[in-house]
Backbone as a chain_set.jsonl record, in Angstrom:
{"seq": "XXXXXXXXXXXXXXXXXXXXXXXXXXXXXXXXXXXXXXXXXXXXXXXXXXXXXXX", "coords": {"N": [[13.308, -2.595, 7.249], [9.859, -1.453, 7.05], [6.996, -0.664, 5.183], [3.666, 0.343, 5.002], [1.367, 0.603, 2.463], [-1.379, 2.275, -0.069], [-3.339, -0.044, -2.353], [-2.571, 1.468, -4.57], [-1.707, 2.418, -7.614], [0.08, 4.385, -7.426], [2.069, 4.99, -5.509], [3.545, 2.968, -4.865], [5.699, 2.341, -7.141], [7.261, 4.493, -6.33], [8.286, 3.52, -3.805], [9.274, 1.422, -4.657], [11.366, 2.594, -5.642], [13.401, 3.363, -4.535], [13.871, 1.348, -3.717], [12.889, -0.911, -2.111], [10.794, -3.933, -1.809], [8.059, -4.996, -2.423], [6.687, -7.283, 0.24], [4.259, -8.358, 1.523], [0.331, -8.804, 1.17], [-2.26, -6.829, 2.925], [-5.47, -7.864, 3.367], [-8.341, -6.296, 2.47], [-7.807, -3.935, 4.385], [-8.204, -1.244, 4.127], [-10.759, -1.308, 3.953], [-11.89, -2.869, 6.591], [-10.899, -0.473, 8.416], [-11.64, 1.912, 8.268], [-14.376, 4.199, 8.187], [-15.198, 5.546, 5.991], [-15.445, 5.082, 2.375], [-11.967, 5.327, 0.922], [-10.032, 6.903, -1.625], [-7.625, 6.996, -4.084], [-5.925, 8.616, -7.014], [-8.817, 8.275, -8.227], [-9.197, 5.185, -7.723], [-10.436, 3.157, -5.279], [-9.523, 2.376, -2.675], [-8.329, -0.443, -1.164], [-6.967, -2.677, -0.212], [-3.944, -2.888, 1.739], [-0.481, -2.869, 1.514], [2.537, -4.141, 2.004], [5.842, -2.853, 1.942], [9.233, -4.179, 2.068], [12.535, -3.162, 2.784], [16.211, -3.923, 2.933], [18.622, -2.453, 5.511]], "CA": [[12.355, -1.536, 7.378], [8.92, -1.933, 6.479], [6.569, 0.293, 5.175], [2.351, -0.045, 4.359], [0.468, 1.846, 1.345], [-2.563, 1.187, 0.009], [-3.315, -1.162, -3.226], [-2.839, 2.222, -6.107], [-0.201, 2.42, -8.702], [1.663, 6.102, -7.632], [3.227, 5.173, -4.279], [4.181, 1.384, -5.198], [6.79, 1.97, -8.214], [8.244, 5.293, -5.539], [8.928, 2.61, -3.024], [10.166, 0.587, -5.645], [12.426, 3.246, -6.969], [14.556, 3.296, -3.3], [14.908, 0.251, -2.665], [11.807, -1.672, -1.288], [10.477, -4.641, -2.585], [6.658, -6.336, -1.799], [6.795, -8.341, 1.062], [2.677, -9.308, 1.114], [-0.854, -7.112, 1.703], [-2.96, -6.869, 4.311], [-6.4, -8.183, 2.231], [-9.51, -5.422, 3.132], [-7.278, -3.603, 5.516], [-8.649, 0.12, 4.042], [-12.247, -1.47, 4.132], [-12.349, -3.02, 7.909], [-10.431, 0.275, 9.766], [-12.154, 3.172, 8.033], [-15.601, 4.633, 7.743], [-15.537, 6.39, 4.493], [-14.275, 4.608, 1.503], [-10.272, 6.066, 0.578], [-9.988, 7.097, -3.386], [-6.552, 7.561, -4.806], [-6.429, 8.013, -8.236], [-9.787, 7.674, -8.832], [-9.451, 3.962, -7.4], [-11.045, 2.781, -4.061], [-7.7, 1.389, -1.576], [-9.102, -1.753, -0.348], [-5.632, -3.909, 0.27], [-2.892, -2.478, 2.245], [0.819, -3.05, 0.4], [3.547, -3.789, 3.055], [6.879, -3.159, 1.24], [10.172, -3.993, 2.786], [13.64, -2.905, 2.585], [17.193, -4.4, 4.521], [19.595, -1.531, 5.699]], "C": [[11.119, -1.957, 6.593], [7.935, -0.872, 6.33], [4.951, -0.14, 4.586], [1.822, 1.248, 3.673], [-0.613, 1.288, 1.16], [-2.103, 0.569, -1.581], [-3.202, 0.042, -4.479], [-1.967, 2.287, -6.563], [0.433, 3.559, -8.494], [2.196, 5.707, -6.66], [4.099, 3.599, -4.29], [5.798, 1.522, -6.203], [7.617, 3.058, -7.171], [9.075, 4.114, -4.877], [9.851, 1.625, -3.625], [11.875, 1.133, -5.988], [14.023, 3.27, -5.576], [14.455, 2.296, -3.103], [14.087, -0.872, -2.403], [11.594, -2.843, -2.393], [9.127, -5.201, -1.605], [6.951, -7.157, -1.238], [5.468, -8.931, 1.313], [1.758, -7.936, 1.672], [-1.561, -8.176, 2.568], [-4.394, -6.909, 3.502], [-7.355, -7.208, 3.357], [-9.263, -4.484, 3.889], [-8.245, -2.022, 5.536], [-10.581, 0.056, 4.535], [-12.719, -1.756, 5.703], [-12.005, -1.581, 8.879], [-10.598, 1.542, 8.776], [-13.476, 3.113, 7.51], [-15.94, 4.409, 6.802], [-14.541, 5.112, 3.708], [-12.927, 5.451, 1.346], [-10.458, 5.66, -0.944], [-8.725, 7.693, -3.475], [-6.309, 7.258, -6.183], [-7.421, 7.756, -8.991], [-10.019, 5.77, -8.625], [-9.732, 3.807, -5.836], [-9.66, 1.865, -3.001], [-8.627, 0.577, -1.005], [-7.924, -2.768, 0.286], [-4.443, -2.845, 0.382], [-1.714, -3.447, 1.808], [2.052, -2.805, 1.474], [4.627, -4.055, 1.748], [8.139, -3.268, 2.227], [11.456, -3.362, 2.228], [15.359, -3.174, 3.936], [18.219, -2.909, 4.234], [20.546, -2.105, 5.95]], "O": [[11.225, -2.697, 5.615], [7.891, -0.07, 7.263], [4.961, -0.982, 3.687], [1.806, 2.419, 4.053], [-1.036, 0.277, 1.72], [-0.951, 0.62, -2.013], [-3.75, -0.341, -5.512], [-1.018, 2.202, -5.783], [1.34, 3.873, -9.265], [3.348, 6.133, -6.746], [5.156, 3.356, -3.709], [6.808, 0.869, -5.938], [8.774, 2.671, -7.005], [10.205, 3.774, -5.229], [10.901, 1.163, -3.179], [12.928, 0.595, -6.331], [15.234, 3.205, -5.785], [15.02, 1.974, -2.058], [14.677, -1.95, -2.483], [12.042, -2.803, -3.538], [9.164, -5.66, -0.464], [7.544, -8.058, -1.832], [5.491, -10.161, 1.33], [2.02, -6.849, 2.188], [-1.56, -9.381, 2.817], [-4.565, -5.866, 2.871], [-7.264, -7.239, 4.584], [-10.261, -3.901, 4.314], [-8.847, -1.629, 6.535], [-11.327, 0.853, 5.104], [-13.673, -1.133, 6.169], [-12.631, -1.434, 9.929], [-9.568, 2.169, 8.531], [-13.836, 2.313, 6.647], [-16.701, 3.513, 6.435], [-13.539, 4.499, 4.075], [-13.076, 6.551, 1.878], [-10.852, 4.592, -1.411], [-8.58, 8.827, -3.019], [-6.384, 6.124, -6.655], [-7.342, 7.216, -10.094], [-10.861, 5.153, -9.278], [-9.03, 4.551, -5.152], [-9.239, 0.708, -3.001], [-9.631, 0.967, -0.411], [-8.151, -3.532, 1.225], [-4.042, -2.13, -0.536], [-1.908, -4.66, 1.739], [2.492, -1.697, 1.782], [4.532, -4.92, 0.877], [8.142, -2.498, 3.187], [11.367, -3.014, 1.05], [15.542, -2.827, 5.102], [18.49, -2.42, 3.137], [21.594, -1.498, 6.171]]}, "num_chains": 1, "name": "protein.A"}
């Protein structure tokens, strides 16, 4: 299973906490396929965070 977030520290350690582990990012992904900048956190998502997990 595979799952993409963006590059901020609250949804990374969740995914972490079931199971997942960083499989690689998607470099600019938030910057080429949206308008508006994306702020979580007070940080700008610029690199999409594929995590995986085997069932």
């Amino acid at each position: 299973m595979l799952v993409g977030t963006g590059d901020s520290p609250f949804p990374i350690p969740f995914y972490q906490a079931c199971g997942f582990t960083i499989s690689h990012q998607i470099d600019d992904f938030f910057i080429c396929h949206y308008d508006q900048p994306i702020y979580e956190g007070g940080k700008q998502l610029i690199h999409m965070i594929i995590l995986k997990k085997r069932w």
